[in-house]
TORMARRO-28432 format. One record per residue (C-alpha): x, y, z; residue in three letters. Coordinates in steps of 0.05 Angstrom, whole numbers, padded with zeros to 5 digits, always signed. Layout:
REM residues N
XYZAla;...
END
This chain:
REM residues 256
+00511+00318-01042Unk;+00461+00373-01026Unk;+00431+00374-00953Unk;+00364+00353-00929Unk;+00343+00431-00929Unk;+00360+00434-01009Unk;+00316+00390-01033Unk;+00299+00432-01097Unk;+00316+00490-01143Unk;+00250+00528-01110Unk;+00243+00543-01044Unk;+00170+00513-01009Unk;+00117+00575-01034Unk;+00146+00582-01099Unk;+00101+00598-01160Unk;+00097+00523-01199Unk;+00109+00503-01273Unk;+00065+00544-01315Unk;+00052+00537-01393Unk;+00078+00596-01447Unk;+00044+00653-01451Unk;+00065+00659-01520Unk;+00099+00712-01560Unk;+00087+00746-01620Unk;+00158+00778-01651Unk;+00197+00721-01621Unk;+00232+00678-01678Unk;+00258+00604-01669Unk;+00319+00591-01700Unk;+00364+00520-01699Unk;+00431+00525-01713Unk;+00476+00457-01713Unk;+00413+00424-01671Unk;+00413+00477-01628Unk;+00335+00508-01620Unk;+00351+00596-01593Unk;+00297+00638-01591Unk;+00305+00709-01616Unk;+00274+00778-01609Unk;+00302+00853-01629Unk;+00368+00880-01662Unk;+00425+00912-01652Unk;+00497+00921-01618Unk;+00472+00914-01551Unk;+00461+00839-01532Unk;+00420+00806-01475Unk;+00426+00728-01462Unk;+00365+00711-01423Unk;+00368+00638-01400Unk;+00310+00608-01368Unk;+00280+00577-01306Unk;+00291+00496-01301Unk;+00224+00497-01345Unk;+00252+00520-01403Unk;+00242+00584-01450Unk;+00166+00560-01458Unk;+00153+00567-01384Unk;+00111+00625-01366Unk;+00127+00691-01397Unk;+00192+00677-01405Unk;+00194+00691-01490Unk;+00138+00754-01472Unk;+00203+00782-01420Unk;+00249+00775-01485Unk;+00194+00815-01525Unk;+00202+00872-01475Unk;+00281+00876-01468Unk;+00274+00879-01542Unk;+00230+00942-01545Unk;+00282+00972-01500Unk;+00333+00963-01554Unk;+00365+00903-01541Unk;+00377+00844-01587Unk;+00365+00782-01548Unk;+00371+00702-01546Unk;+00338+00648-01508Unk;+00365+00583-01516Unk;+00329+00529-01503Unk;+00380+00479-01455Unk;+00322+00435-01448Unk;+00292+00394-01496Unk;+00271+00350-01449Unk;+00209+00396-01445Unk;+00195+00416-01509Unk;+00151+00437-01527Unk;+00112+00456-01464Unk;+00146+00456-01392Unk;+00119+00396-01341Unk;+00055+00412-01293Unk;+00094+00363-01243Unk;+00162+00398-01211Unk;+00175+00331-01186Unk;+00215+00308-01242Unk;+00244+00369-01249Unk;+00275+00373-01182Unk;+00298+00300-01195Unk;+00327+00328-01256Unk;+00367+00376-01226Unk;+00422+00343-01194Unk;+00437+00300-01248Unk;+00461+00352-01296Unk;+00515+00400-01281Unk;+00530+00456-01308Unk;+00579+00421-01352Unk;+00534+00394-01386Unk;+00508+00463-01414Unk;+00569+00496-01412Unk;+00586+00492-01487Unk;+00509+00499-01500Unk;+00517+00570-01460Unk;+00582+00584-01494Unk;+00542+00570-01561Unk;+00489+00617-01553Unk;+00533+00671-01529Unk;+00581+00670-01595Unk;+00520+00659-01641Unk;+00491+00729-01609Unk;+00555+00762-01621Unk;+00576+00726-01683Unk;+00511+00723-01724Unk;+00463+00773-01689Unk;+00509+00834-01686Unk;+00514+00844-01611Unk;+00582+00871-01591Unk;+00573+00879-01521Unk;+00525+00819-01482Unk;+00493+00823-01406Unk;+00454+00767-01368Unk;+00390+00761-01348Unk;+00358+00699-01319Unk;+00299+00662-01279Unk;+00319+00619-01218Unk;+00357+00563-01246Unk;+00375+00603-01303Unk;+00411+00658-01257Unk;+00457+00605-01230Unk;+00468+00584-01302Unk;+00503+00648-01327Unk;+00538+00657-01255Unk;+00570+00597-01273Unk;+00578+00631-01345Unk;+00608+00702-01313Unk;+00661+00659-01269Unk;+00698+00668-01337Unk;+00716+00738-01361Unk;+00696+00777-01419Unk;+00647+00731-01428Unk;+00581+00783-01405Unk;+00583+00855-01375Unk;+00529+00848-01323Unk;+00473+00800-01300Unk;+00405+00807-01270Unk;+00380+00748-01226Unk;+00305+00741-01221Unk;+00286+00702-01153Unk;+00357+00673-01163Unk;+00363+00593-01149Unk;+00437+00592-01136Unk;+00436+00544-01080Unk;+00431+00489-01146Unk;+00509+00498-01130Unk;+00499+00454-01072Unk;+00483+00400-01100Unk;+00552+00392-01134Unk;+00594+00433-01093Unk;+00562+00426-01018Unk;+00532+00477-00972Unk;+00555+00542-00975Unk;+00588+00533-01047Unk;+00543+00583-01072Unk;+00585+00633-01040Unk;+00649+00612-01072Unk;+00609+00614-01140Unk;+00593+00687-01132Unk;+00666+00705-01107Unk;+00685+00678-01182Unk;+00651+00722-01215Unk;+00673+00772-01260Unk;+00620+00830-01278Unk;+00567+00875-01237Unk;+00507+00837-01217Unk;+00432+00855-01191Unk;+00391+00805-01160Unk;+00320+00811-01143Unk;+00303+00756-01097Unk;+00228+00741-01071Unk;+00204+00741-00994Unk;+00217+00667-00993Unk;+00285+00666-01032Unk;+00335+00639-00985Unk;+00375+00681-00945Unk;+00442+00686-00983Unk;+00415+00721-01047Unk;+00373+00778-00985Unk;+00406+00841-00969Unk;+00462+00832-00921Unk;+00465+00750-00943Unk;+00521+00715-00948Unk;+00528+00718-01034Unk;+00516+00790-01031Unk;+00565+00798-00983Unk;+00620+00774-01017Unk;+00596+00803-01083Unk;+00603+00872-01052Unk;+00670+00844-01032Unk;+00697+00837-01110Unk;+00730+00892-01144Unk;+00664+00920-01175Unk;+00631+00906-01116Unk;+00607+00975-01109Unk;+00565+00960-01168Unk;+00521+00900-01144Unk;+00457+00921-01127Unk;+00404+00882-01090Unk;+00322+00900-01090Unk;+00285+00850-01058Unk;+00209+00845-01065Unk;+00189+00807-01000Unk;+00117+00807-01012Unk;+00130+00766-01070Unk;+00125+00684-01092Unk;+00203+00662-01127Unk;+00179+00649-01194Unk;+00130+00717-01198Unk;+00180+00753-01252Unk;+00158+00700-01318Unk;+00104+00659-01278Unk;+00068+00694-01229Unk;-00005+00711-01243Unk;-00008+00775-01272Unk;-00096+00777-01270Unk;-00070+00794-01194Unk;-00059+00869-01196Unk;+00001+00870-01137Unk;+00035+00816-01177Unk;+00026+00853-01240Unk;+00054+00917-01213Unk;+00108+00884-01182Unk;+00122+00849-01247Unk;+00130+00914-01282Unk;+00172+00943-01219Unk;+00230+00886-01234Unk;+00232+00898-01295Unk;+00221+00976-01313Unk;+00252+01004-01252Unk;+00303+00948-01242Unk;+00318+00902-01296Unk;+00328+00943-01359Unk;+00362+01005-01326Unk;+00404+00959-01291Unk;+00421+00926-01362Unk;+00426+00999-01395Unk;+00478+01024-01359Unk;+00530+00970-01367Unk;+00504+00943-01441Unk;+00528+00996-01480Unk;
END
């Protein structure tokens, strides 16, 4: 059972549901009842799984569009079709949600995507990259090897592993992981996922610890990455900071 103080994926502040922003190269493709999202070419794979909202929430598909201009070949899946097609304007349900679907329940969904990237979109090599919930979805994901190379966490959510594990299990999560991993938590991201917290600390720990790398961007909302409002300039800037001087260098040097 989670504690009192994790009542949600989110922390209180936290950017809410917002609806797609669309996406123009983005193709939907359903394999075996399965609905992935896909943008770009190539040997160099990125699996980006989303926020609790789904791929439709924010700019989620819009982020794809970019890693693909940078040369990467990369899927969304969509793990909830409770959503579809547009992501709730009440978190409410969502955070009810939450606790009554573990990650087993996506694990073969996960496991899916990842060999229809390699499989049937030519990537030979894959990395991470995911929004809040969606970070501690491919943590779970890295705890086996060979699976991805590297992940990026955006305003990572990986307390979720409370709920099923107790406090402090999101430690033990991260010290079963098995590639290089950036996070870029907001000012009001909890402590663990903050320089010098308690996940980084034992992800520095791990045998490529030396290659975790944490930038945090305290000024900002968790959820700013895919659903902050980029008509505000500082968000916008910061928006492209995650992802042009964090994100896709971070993803270039290990998915080659």
């Amino acid at each position: 059972m989670a504690s009192s103080s994790e009542a949600g994926c989110c922390p209180p502040g936290s950017v809410g549901p917002k609806p797609s922003a669309g996406a123009d190269e983005v193709q939907r493709v359903e394999v075996e009842g399965k609905e992935y999202f896909v943008v770009g070419s190539g040997e160099r794979g990125v699996l980006l799984v989303p926020d609790v909202f789904g791929p439709h929430s924010g700019r989620t598909l819009r982020v794809a569009e970019t890693l693909a201009k940078e040369g990467f070949n990369v899927l969304v899946p969509n793990l909830f079709t409770e959503w579809a097609p547009d992501p709730p304007t009440d978190g409410t349900s969502v955070m009810k949600w939450i606790p009554e679907h573990p990650y087993s329940l996506f694990e073969s969904d996960l496991e899916g995507a990842l060999t229809y990237l390699k499989e049937q979109r030519g990537a030979k090599v894959v990395g991470a990259m995911g929004f809040c919930w969606g970070v501690w979805a491919f943590f779970k994901l890295a705890t086996s090897k060979d699976k991805v190379v590297c992940g990026v966490g955006c305003h990572p959510s990986l307390r979720i592993e409370h709920f099923f594990n107790g406090d402090n299990s999101a430690d033990a999560l991260a010290a079963a992981t098995h590639c290089p991993m950036l996070l870029l938590p907001a000012g009001n991201d909890p402590e663990h996922v903050q320089p010098g917290g308690s996940v980084v600390k034992v992800l520095e720990s791990l045998p490529h610890g030396g290659e975790t790398k944490v930038v945090p961007f305290p000024d900002m909302a968790h959820g700013w990455v895919n659903r902050g409002d980029v008509k505000d300039e500082k968000i916008s800037a910061e928006v492209e900071r995650a992802l042009h001087e964090c994100a896709i260098p971070y993803l270039k040097k290990y998915v080659r």
